[in-house]
C-alpha positions as CSV (number, residue, x, y, z in Angstrom):
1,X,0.0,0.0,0.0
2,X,3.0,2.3,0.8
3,X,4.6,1.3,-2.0
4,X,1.6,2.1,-4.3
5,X,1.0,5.8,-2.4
6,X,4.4,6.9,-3.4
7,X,4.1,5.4,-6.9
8,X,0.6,7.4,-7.5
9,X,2.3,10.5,-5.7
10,X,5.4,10.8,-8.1
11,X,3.1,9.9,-10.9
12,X,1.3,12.9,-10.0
13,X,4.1,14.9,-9.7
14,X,5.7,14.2,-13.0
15,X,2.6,15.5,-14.8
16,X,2.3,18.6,-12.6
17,X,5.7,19.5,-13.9
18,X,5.2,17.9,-17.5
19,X,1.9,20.7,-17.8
20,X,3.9,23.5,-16.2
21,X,6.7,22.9,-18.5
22,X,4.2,22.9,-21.2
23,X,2.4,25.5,-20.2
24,X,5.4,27.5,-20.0
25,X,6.7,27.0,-23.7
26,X,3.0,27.1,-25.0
27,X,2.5,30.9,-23.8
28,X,3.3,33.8,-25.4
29,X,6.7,35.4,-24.5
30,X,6.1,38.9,-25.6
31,X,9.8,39.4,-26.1
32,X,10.2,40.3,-29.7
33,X,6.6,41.9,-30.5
34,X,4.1,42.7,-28.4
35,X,6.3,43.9,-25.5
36,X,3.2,45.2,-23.5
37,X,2.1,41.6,-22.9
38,X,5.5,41.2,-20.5
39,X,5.2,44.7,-18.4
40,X,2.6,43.0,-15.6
41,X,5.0,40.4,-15.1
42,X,8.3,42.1,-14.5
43,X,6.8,44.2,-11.4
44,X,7.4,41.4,-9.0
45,X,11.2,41.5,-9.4
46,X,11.0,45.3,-8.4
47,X,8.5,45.1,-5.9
48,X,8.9,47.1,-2.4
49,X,10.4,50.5,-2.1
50,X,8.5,52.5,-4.3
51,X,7.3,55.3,-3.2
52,X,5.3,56.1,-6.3
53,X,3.6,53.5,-8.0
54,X,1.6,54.3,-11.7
55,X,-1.5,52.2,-12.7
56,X,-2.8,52.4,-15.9
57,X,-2.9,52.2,-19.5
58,X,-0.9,52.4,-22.4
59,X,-0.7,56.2,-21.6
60,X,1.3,55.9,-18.4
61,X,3.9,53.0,-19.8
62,X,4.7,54.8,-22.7
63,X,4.7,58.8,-20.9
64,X,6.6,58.5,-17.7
65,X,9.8,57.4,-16.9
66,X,11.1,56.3,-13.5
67,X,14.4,56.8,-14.1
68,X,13.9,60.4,-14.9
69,X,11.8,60.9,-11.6
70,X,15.2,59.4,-9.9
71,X,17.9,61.0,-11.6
72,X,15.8,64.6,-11.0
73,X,14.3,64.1,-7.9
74,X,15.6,60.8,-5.9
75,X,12.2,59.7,-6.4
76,X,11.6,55.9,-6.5
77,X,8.6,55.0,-9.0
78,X,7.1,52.2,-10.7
79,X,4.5,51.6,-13.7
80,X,2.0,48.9,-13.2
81,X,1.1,49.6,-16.7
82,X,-0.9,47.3,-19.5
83,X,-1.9,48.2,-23.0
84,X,-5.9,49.0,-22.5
85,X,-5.6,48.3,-19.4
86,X,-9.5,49.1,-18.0
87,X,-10.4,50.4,-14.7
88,X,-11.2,47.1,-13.1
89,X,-7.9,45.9,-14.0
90,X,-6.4,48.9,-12.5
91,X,-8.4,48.6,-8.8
92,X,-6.9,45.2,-8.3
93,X,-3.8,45.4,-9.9
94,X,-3.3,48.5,-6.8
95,X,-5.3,46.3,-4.6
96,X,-2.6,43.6,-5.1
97,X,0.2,46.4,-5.0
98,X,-0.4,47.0,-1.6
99,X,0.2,43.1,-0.4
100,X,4.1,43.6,-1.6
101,X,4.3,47.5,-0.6
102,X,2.5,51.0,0.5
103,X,3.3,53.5,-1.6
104,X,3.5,56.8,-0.4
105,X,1.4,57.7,-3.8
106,X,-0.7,56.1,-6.2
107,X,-1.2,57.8,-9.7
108,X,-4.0,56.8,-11.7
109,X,-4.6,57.4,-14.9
110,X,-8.4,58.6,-15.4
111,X,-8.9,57.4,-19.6
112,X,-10.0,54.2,-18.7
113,X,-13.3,55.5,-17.5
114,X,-14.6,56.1,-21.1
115,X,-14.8,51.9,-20.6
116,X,-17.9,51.2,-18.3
117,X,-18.6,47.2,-18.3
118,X,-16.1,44.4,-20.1
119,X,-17.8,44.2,-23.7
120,X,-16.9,42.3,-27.0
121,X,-18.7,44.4,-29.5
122,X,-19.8,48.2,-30.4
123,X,-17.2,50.7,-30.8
124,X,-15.7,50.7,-27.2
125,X,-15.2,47.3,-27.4
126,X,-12.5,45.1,-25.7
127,X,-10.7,42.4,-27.1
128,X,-9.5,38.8,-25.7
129,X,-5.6,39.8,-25.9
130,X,-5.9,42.8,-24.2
131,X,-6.8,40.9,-21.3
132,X,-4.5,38.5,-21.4
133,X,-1.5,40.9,-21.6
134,X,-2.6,42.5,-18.1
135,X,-3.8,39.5,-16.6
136,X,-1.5,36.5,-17.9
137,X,1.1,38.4,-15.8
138,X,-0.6,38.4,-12.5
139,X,0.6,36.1,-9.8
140,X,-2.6,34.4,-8.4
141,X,-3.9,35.5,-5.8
142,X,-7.6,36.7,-4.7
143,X,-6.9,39.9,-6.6
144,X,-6.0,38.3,-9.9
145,X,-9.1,35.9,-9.8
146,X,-11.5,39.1,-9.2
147,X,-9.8,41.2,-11.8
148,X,-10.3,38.0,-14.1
149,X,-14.2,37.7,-13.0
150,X,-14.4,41.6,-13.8
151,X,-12.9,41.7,-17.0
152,X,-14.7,38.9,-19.1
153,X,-17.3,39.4,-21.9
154,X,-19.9,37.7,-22.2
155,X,-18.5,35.7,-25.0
156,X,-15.9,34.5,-22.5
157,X,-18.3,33.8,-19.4
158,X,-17.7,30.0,-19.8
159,X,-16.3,27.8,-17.8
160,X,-13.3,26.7,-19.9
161,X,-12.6,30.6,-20.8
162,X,-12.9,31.1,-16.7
163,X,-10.4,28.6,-15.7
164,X,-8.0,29.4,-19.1
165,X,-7.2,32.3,-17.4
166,X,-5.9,30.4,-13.9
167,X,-4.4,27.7,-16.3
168,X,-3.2,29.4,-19.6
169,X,-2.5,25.9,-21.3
170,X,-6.4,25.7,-21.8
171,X,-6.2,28.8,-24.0
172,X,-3.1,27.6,-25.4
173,X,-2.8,24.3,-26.0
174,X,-3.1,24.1,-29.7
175,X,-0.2,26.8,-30.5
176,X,2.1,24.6,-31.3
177,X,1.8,25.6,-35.3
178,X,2.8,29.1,-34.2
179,X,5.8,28.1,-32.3
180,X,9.0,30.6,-32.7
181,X,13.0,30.4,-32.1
182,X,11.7,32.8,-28.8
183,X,9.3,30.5,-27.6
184,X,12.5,28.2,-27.2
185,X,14.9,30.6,-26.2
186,X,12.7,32.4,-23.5
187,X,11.3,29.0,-23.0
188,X,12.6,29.3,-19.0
189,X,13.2,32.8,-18.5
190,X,12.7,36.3,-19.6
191,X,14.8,39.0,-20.2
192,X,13.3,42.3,-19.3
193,X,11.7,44.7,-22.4
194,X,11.0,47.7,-19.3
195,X,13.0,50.0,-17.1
196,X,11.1,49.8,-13.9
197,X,7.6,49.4,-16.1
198,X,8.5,51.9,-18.7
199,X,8.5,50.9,-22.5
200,X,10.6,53.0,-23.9
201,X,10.9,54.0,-27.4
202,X,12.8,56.6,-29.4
203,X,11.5,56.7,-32.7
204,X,10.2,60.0,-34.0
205,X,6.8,60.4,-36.0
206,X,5.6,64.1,-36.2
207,X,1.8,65.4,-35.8
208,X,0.8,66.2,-39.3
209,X,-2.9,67.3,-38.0
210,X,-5.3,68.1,-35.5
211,X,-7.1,65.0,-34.1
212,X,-10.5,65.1,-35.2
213,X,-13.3,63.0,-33.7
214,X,-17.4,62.5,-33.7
215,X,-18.7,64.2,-30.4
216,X,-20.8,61.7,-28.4
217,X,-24.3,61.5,-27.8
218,X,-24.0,60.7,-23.9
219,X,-20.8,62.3,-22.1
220,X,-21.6,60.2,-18.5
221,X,-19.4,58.1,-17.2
222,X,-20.5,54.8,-16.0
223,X,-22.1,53.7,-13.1
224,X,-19.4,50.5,-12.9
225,X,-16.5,52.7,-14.0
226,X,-17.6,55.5,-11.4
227,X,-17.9,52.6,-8.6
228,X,-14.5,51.3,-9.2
229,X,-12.8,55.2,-8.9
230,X,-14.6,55.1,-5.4
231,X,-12.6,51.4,-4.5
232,X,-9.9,53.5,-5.4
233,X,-10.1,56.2,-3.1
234,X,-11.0,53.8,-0.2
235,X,-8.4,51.9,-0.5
236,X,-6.2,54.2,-0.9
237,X,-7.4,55.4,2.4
238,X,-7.6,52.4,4.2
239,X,-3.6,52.2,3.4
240,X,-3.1,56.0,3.9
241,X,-1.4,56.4,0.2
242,X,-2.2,59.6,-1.5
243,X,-4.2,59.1,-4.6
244,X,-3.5,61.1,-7.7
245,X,-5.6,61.1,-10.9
246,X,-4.0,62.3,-14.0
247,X,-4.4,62.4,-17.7
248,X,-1.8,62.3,-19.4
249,X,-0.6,64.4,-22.8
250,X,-1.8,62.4,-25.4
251,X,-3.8,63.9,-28.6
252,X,-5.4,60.5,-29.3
253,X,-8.2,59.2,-28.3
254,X,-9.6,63.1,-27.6
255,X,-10.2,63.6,-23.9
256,X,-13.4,65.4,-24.1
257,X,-13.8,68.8,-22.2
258,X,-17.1,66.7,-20.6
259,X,-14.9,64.2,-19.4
260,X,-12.5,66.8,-17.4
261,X,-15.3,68.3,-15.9
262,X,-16.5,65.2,-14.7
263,X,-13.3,63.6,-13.2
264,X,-12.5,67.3,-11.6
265,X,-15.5,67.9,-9.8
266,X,-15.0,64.4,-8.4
267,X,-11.6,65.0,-7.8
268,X,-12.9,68.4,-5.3
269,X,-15.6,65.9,-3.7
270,X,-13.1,63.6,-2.9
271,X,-10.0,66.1,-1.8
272,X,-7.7,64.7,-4.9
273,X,-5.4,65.8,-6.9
274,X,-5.9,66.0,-10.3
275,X,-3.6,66.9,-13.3
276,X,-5.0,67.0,-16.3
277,X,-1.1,67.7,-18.2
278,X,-3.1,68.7,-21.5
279,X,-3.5,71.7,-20.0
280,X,0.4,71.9,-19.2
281,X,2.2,71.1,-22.6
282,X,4.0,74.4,-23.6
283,X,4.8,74.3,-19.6
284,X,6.2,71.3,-19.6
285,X,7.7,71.7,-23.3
286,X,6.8,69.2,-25.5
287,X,6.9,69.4,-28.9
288,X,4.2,67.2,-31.1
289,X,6.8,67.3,-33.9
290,X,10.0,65.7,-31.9
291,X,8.5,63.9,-29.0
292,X,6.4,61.2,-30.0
293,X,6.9,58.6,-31.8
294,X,3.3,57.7,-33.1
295,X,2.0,61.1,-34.3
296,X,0.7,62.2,-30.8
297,X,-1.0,58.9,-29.4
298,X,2.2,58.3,-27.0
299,X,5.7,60.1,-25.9
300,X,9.1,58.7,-27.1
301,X,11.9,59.2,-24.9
302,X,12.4,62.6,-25.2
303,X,9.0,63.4,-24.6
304,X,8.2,61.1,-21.9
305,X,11.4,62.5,-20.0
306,X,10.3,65.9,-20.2
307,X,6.8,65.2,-19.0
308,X,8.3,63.0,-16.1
309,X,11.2,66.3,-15.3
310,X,7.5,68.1,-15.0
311,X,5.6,65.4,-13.0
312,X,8.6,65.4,-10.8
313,X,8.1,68.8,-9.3
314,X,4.6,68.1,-8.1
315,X,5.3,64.8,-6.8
316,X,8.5,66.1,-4.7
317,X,7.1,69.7,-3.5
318,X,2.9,68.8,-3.7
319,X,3.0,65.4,-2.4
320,X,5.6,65.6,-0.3
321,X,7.5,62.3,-2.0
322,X,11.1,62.1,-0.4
323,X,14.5,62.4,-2.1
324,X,16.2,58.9,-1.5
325,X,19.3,59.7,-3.6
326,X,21.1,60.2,-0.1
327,X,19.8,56.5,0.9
328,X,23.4,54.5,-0.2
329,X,21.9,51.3,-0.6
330,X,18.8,52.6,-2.8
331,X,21.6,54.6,-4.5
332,X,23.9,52.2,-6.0
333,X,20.4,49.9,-6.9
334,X,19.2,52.9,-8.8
335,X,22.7,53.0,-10.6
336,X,22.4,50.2,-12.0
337,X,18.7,50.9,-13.2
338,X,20.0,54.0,-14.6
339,X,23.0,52.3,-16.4
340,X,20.4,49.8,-18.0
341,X,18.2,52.7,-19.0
342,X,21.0,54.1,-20.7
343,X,22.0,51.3,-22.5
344,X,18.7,50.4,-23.7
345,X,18.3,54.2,-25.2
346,X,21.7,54.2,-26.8
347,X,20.8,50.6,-28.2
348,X,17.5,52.2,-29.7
349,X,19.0,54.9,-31.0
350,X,21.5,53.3,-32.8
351,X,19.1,50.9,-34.3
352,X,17.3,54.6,-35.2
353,X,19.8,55.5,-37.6
C-alpha cells in the first residue's frame, strides 16, 4: 500500500511538472513583438520601495519614466502599466500592489473611465488579448481571480474561458503551429523589455494634424467605472497612500472637455489631486513634432522625460514624495537601473539611424 502511495504520488508529480513545462513554452513570451504583454510580469522582481507607484494604460507605460523621476528628484517609482488596461484591472492590480508595498502615492490614470462594463462588440469594445496581456502576468492570488471575474465578456463567461485564465494551457494548448525560435529561447526565462515598467521608445513620427473625432451622444461616465474610482479612493485610504488622478498628454483618443469636468469635480468631492497635463504642454515643453513617436497617441523618450522632469516637481514639493538619492543602498540599486536605461536608449538609437 505504501509502495503504491508513493508510486501514485510521483506519478502525480511528473505530470504537474510535464503541464507547467508545457504551459510554460505554449505561452506567449512577448519578447520580440508585443512587448506590453511582459510589463505586468516584471513588477514582481521590483516590488517594495516604491514610493510612487503608476496604474494604468498604455498612456502611463509609454509617458513616464522612473528613471527620470530618480535621476531629477531621488524619487523611486514604478509603472503597473498594460496596453488597455480598463479600470477594473487597475483597482486590483493597486489592490494587489499594496500586499508587496504602501506606496507613499498612487497615480491613476483617469482614460479608462470612457470603458464602463467588459464588452466584445460596439465601438468601445475590448478584445480577448488585451486581457491576457494584463492579466497573464498576474501572480494568483484573490486579486488576480476578481480582476479575471471583472474583466470577461460575455462571450468568455464560460467555464473553460474562466479557468483558461488560472491555467493558460487551456487557451493555449493548440499553439504549437505558431511556435518561434523565442518560444524556445525564452522558454525558461525572460529577459526584461521595461526599465522599472517603462516601455521606452525613441523613434520619431511628427503630428501632421489636429485629431479630429465625432462628439458623443452621452458624455456620462459609468455607473461601474464611477464605482471602481470610489474602491480607489478607499483603499487608498484604508492604506493611507495619497491618490492622484491624472491624464496624461496624449492627442489620441480626444479627452473630451465633458470628461475633465466630470473627473475634476469628483476630484474636489473627494479632496484629490488631479492633473489634467493637457492643460500643461507648452509648460512642460513638449513638442508634437520631436516627442512622439506615433503622431501624438504616445511620448518617445524625449517626450516622456520631459513630462516625467515636470511630474517630478509636483510629486517632490505637492505630495511631499522624499528624495532617496542620499539612501546608499537605494543609491547604488538605482545606478544600476540607470545604467540599463542608458543602455537600452543608446541601443535604440543606434538601431534609429
Amino acid at each position: 500500500m505504501k509502495k503504491r502511495r508513493i508510486l501514485l504520488a510521483s506519478t502525480l508529480a511528473v505530470c504537474i511538472a510535464a503541464l507547467y513545462f508545457l504551459q510554460a513554452l505554449l505561452m506567449p513570451k512577448y519578447m520580440d513583438k508585443t512587448k506590453e504583454g511582459a510589463l505586468i510580469g516584471e513588477y514582481y522582481d521590483n516590488a517594495g520601495n516604491n514610493d510612487v507607484v503608476f496604474i494604468g494604460d498604455c498612456e502611463v507605460y509609454e509617458n513616464f519614466s522612473p528613471i527620470t523621476l530618480w535621476e531629477k528628484y531621488g524619487i523611486t517609482s514604478y509603472i503597473r502599466g498594460s496596453a488597455q488596461q480598463l479600470i477594473w484591472q487597475s483597482y486590483y492590480l493597486m489592490e494587489e500592489t499594496f500586499r508587496y508595498e504602501t506606496p507613499k502615492v498612487m497615480v491613476f490614470n483617469v482614460l479608462s473611465m470612457k470603458y464602463d462594463t467588459p464588452k466584445s462588440t460596439g465601438a468601445q469594445s475590448q478584445r480577448e488579448a488585451y486581457n491576457r496581456m494584463t492579466l497573464d502576468g498576474m501572480r494568483w492570488s484573490s486579486s488576480k481571480w476578481n480582476a479575471i471575474m471583472a474583466s470577461m465578456t460575455e462571450e468568455e463567461k464560460k467555464w473553460e474561458a474562466q479557468y483558461s485564465y488560472l491555467f493558460p494551457i487551456l487557451r493555449y494548448h493548440d499553439r504549437w503551429s505558431q511556435l518561434t525560435k523565442d518560444d524556445f529561447t525564452y522558454w525558461l526565462h525572460r529577459d526584461k523589455v521595461s526599465d522599472n515598467g517603462y516601455l521606452m521608445q525613441t523613434g520619431v513620427k511628427s503630428v501632421t494634424g489636429e485629431y479630429v473625432e465625432r462628439p458623443l451622444v452621452d458624455y456620462s461616465f459609468g455607473e461601474n467605472s464611477w464605482y471602481y474610482l470610489d474602491k480607489m479612493v478607499q483603499l487608498c485610504k484604508e492604506k493611507g497612500t495619497q491618490l492622484v488622478l491624472i491624464k496624461a498628454p496624449a492627442l489620441s483618443p480626444i479627452w473630451w472637455e465633458q470628461w475633465d469636468e466630470q473627473i475634476a469635480q469628483y476630484a474636489e468631492e473627494n479632496e484629490l489631486l488631479y492633473i489634467n497635463m493637457l492643460d500643461y504642454q507648452q509648460e512642460i515643453g513638449i513638442d508634437w513634432s520631436k516627442d512622439t513617436y506615433d503622431a501624438g497617441l504616445h511620448l518617445n523618450v524625449y517626450g516622456a522625460e520631459k513630462a516625467s522632469d515636470w511630474f517630478g516637481k509636483i510629486l517632490s514639493q505637492e505630495c511631499g514624495v522624499a528624495d532617496r538619492r542620499t539612501d546608499t543602498q537605494i543609491s547604488a540599486l538605482w545606478a544600476k537601473k540607470t545604467q540599463v536605461y542608458n543602455d537600452r536608449k543608446a541601443a535604440l538609437q543606434t538601431q534609429q539611424n
